[in-house]
PDB file with SEQRES, HELIX, SHEET and CRYST1 records, atoms N, CA, C and O in Angstrom:
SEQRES   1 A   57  UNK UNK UNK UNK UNK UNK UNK UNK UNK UNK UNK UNK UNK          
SEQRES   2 A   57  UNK UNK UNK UNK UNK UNK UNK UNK UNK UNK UNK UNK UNK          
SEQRES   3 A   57  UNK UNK UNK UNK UNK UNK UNK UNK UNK UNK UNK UNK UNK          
SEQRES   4 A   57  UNK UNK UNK UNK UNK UNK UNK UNK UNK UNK UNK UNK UNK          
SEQRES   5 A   57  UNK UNK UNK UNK UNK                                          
HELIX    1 AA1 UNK A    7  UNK A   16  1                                  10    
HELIX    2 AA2 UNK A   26  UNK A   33  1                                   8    
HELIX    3 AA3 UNK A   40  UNK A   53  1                                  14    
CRYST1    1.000    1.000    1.000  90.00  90.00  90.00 P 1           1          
ATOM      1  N   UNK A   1       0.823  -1.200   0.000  1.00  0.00           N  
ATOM      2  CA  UNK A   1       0.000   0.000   0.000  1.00  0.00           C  
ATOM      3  C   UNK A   1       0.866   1.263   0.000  1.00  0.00           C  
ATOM      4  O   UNK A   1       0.434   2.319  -0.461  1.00  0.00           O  
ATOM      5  N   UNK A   2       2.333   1.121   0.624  1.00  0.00           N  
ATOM      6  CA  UNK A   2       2.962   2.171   0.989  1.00  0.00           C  
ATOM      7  C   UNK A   2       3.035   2.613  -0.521  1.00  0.00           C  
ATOM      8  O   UNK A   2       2.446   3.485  -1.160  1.00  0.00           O  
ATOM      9  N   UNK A   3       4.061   1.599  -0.868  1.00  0.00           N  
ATOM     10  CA  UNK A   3       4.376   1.866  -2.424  1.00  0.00           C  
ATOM     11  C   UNK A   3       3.750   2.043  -3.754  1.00  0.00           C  
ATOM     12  O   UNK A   3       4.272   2.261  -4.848  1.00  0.00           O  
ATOM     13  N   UNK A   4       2.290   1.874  -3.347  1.00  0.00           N  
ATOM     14  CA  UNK A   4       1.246   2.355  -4.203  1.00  0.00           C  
ATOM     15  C   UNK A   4       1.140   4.099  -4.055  1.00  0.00           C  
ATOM     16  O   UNK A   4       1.076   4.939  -4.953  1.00  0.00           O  
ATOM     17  N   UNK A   5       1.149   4.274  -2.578  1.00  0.00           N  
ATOM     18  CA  UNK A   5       0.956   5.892  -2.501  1.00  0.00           C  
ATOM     19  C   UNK A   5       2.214   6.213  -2.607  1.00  0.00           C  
ATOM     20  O   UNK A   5       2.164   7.153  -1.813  1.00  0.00           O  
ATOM     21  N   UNK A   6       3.412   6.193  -2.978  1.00  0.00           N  
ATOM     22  CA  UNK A   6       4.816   6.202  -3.727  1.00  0.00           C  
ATOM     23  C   UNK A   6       4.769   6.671  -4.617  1.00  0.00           C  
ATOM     24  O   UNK A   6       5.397   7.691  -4.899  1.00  0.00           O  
ATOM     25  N   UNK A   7       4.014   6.076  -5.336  1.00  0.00           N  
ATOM     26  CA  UNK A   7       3.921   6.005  -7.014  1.00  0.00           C  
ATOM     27  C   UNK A   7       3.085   6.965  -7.246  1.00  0.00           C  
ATOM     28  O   UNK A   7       3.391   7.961  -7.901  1.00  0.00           O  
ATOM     29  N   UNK A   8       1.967   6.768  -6.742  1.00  0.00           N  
ATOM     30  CA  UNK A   8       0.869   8.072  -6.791  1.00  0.00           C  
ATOM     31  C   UNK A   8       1.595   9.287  -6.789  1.00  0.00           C  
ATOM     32  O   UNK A   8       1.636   9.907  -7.851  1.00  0.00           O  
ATOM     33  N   UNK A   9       2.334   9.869  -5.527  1.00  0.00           N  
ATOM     34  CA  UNK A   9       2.938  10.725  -4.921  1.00  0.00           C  
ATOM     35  C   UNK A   9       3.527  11.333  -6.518  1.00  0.00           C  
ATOM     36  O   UNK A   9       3.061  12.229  -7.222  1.00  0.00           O  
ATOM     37  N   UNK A  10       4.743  10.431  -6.734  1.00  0.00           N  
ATOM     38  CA  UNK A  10       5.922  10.662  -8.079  1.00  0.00           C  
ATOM     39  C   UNK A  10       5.103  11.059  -8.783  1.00  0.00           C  
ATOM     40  O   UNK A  10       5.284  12.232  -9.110  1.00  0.00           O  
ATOM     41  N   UNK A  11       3.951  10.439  -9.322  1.00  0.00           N  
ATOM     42  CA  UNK A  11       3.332  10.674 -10.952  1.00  0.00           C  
ATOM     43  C   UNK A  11       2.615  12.334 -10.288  1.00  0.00           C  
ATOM     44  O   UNK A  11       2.701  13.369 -10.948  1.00  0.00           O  
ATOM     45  N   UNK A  12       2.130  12.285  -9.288  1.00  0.00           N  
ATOM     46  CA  UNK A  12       1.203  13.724  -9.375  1.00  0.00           C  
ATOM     47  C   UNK A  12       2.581  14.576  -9.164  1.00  0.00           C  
ATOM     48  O   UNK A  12       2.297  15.698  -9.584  1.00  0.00           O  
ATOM     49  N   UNK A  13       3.577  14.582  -8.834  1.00  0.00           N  
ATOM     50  CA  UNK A  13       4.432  15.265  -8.761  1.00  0.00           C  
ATOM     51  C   UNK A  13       4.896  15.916 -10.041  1.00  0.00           C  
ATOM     52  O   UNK A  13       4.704  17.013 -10.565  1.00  0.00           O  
ATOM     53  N   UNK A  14       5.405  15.105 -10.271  1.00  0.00           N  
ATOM     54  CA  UNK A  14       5.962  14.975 -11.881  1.00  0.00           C  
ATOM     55  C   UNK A  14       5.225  16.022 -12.554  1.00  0.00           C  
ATOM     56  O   UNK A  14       5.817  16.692 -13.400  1.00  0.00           O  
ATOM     57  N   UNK A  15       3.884  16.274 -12.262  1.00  0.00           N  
ATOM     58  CA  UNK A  15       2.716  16.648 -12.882  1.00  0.00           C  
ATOM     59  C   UNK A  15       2.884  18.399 -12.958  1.00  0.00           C  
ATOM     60  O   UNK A  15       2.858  19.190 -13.900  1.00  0.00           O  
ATOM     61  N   UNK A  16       3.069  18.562 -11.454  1.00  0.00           N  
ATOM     62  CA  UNK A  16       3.389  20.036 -10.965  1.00  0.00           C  
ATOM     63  C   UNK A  16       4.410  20.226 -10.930  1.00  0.00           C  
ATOM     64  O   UNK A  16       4.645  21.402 -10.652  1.00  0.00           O  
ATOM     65  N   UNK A  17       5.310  19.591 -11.090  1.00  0.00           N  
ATOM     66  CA  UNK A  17       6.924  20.560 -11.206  1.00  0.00           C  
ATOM     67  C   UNK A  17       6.741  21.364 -12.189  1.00  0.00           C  
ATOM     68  O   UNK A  17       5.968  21.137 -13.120  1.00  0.00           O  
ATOM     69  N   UNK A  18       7.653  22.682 -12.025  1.00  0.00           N  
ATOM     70  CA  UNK A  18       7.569  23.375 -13.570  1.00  0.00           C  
ATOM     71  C   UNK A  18       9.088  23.145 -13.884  1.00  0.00           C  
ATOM     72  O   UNK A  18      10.140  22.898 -13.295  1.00  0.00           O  
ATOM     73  N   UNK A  19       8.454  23.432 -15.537  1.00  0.00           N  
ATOM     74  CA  UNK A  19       9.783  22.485 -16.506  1.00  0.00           C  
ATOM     75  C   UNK A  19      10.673  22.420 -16.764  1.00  0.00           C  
ATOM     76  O   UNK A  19      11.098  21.528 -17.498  1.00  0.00           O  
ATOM     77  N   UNK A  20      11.564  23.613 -16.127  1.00  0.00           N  
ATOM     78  CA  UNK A  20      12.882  23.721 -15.879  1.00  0.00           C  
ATOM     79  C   UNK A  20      13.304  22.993 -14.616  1.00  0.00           C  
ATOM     80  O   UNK A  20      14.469  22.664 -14.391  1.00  0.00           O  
ATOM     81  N   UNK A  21      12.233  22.754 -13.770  1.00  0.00           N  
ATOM     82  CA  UNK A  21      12.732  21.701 -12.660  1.00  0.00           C  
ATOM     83  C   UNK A  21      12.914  20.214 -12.639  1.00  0.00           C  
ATOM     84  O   UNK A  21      13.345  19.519 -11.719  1.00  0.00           O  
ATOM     85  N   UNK A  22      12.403  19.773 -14.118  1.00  0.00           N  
ATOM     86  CA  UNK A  22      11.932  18.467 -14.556  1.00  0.00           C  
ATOM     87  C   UNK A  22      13.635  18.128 -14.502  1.00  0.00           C  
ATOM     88  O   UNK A  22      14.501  18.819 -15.040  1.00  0.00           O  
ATOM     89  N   UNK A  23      13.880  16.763 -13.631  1.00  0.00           N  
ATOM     90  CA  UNK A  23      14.634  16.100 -14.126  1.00  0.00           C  
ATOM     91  C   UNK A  23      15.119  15.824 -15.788  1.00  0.00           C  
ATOM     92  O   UNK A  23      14.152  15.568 -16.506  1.00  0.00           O  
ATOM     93  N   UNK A  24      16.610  15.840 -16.581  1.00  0.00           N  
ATOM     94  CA  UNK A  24      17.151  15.817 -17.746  1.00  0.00           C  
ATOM     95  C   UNK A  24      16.970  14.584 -18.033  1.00  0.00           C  
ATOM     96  O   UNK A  24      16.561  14.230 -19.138  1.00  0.00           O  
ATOM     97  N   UNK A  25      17.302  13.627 -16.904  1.00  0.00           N  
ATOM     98  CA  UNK A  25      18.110  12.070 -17.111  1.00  0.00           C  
ATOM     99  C   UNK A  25      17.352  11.573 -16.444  1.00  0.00           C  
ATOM    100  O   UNK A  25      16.424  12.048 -15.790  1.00  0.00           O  
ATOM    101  N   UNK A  26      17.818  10.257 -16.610  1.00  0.00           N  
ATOM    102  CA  UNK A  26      17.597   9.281 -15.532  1.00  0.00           C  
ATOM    103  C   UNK A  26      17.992   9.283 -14.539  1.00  0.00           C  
ATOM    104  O   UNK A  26      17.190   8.994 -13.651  1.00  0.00           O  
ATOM    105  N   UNK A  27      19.407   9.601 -14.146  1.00  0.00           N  
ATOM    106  CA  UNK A  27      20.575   9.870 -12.863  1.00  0.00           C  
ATOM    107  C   UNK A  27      19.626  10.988 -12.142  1.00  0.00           C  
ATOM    108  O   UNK A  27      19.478  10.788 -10.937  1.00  0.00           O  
ATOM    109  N   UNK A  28      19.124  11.848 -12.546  1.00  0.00           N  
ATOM    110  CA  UNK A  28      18.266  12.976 -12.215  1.00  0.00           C  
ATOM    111  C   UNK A  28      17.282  12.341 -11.722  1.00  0.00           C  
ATOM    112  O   UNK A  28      17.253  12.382 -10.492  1.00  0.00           O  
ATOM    113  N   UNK A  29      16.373  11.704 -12.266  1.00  0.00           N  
ATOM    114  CA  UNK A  29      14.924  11.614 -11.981  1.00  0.00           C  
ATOM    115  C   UNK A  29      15.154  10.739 -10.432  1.00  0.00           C  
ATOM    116  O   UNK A  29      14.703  11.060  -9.332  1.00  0.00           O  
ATOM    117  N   UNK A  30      16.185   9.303 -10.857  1.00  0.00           N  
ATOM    118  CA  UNK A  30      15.960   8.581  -9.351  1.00  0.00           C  
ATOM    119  C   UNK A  30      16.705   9.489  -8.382  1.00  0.00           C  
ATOM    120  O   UNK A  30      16.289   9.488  -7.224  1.00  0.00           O  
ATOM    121  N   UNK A  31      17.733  10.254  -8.681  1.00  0.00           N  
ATOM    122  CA  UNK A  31      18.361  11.259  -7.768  1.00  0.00           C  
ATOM    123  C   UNK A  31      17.238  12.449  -6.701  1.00  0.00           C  
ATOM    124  O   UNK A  31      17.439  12.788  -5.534  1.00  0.00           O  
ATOM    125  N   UNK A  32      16.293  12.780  -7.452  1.00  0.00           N  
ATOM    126  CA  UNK A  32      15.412  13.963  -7.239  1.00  0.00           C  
ATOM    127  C   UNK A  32      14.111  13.100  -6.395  1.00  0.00           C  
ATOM    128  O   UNK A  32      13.602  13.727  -5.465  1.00  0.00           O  
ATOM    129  N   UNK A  33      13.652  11.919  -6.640  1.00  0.00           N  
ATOM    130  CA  UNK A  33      12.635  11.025  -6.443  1.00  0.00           C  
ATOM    131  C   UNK A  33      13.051  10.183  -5.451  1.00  0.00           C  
ATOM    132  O   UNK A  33      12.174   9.842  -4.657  1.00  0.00           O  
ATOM    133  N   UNK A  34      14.527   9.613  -5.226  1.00  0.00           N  
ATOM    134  CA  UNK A  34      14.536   8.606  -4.039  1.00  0.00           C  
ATOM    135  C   UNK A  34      14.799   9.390  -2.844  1.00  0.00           C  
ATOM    136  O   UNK A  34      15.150   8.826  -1.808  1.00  0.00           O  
ATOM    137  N   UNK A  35      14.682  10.416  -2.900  1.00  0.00           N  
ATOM    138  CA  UNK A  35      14.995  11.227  -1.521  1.00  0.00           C  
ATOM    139  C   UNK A  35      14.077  10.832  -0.560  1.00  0.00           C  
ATOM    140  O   UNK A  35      12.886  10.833  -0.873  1.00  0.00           O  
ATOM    141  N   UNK A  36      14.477  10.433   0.751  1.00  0.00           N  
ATOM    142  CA  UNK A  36      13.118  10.049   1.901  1.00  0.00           C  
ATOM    143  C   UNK A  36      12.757   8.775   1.562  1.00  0.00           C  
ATOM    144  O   UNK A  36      11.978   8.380   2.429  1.00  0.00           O  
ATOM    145  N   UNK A  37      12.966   7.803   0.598  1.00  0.00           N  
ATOM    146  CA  UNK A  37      12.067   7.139   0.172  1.00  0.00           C  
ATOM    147  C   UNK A  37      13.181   5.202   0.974  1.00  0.00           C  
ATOM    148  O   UNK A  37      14.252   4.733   0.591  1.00  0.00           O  
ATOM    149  N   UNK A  38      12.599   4.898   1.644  1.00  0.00           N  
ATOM    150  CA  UNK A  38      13.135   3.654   2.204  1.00  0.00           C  
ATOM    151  C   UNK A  38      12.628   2.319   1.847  1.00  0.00           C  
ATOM    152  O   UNK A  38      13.189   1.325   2.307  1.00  0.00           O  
ATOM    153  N   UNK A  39      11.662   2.221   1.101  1.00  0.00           N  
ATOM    154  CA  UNK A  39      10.545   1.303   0.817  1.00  0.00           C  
ATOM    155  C   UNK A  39      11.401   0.081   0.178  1.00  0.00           C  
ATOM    156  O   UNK A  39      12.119   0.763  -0.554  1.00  0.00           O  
ATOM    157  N   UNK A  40      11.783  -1.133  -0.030  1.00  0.00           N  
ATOM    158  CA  UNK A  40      12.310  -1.773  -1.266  1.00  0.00           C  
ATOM    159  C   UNK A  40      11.245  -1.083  -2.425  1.00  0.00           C  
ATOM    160  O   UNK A  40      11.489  -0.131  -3.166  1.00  0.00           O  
ATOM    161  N   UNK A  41       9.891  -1.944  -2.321  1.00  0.00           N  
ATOM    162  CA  UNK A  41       9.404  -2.023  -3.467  1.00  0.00           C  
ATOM    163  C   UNK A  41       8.851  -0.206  -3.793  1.00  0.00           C  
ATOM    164  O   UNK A  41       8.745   0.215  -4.945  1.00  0.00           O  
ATOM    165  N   UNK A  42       8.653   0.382  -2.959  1.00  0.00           N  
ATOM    166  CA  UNK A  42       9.031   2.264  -3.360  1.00  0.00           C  
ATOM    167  C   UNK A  42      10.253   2.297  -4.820  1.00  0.00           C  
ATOM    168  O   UNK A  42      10.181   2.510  -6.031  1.00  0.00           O  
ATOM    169  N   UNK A  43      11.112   2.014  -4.013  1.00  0.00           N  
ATOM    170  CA  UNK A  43      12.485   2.363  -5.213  1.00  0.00           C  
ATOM    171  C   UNK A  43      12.036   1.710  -6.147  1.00  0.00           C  
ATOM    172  O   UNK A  43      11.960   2.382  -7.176  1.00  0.00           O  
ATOM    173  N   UNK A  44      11.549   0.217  -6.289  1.00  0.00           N  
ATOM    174  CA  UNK A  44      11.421  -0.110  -7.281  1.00  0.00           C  
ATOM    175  C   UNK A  44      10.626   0.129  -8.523  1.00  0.00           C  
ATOM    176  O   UNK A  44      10.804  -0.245  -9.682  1.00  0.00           O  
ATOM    177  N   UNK A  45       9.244   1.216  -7.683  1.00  0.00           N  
ATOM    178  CA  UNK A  45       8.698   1.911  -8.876  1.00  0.00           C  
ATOM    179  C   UNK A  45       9.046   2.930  -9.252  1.00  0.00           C  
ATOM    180  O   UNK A  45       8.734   3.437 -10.329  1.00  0.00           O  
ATOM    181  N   UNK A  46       9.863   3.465  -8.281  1.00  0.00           N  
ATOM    182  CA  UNK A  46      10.402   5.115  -9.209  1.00  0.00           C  
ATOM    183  C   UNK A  46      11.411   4.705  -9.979  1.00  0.00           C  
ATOM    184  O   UNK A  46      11.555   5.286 -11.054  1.00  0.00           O  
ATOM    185  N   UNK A  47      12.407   3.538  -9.586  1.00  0.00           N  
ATOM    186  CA  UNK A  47      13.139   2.647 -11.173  1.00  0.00           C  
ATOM    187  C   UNK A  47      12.523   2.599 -11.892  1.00  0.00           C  
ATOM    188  O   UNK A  47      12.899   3.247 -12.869  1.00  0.00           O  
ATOM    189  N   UNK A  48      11.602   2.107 -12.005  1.00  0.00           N  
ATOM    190  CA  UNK A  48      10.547   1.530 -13.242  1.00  0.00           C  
ATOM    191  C   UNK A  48       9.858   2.856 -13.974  1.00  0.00           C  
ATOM    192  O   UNK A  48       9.660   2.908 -15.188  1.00  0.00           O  
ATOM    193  N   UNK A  49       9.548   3.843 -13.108  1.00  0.00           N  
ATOM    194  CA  UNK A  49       9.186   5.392 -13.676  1.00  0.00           C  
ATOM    195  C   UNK A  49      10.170   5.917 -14.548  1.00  0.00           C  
ATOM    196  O   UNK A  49      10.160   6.231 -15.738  1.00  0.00           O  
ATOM    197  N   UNK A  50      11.313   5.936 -13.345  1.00  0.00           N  
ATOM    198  CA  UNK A  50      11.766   7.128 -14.307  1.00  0.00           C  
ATOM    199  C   UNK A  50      12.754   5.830 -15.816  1.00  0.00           C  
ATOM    200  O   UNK A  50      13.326   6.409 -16.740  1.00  0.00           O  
ATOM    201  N   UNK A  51      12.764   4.726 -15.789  1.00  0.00           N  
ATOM    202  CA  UNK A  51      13.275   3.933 -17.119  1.00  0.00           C  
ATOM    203  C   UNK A  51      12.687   4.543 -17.971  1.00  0.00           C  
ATOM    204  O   UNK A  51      13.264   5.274 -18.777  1.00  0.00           O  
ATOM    205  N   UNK A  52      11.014   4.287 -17.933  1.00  0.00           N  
ATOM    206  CA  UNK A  52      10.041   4.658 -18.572  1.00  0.00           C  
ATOM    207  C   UNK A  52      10.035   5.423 -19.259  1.00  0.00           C  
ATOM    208  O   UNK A  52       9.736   5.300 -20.447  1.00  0.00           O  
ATOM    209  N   UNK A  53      10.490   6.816 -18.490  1.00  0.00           N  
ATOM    210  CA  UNK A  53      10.487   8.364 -19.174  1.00  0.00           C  
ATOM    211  C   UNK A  53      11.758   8.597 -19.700  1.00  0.00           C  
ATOM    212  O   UNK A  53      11.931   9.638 -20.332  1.00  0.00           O  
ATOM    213  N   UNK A  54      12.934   7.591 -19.508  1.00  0.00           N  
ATOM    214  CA  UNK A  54      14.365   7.730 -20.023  1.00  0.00           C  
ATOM    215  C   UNK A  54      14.719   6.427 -20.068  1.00  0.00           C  
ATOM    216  O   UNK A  54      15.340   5.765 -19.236  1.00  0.00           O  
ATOM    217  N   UNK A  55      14.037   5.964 -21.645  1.00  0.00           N  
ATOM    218  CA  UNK A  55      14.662   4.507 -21.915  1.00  0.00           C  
ATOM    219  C   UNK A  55      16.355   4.478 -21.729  1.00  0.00           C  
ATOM    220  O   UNK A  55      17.130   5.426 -21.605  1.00  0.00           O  
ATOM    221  N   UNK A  56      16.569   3.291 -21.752  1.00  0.00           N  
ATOM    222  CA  UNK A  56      18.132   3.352 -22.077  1.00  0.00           C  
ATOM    223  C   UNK A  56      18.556   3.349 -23.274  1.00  0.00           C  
ATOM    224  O   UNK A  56      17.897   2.650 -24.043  1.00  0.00           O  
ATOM    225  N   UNK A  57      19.356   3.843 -23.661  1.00  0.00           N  
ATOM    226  CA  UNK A  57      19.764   3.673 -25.040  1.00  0.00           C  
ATOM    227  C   UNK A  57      20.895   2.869 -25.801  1.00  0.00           C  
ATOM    228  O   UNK A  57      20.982   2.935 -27.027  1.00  0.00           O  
TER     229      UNK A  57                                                      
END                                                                             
């Protein structure tokens, strides 16, 4: 449940940042997003987020 409201949290976030605050990268996004965050399966969806928004190449 934690890590459901995790995820929630990130995506509405994501939502309201303005766009010069938007994470560039990937190194960025889990950098800016795992802050506070202790959960295993937490980290494992903001991994899975921010891949998402910055495939690898």
């Amino acid at each position: 449940m934690l890590a459901l409201a995790a995820l929630l949290l990130f995506n509405l976030g994501c939502s309201y940042v303005p766009y010069w605050d938007q994470p560039k990268n990937y190194d960025e996004c889990i950098t800016k997003n795992m802050e506070g965050i202790t959960g295993t399966r937490a980290k494992m969806l903001i991994e899975a987020s921010c891949r998402k928004k910055f495939p690898a190449k």
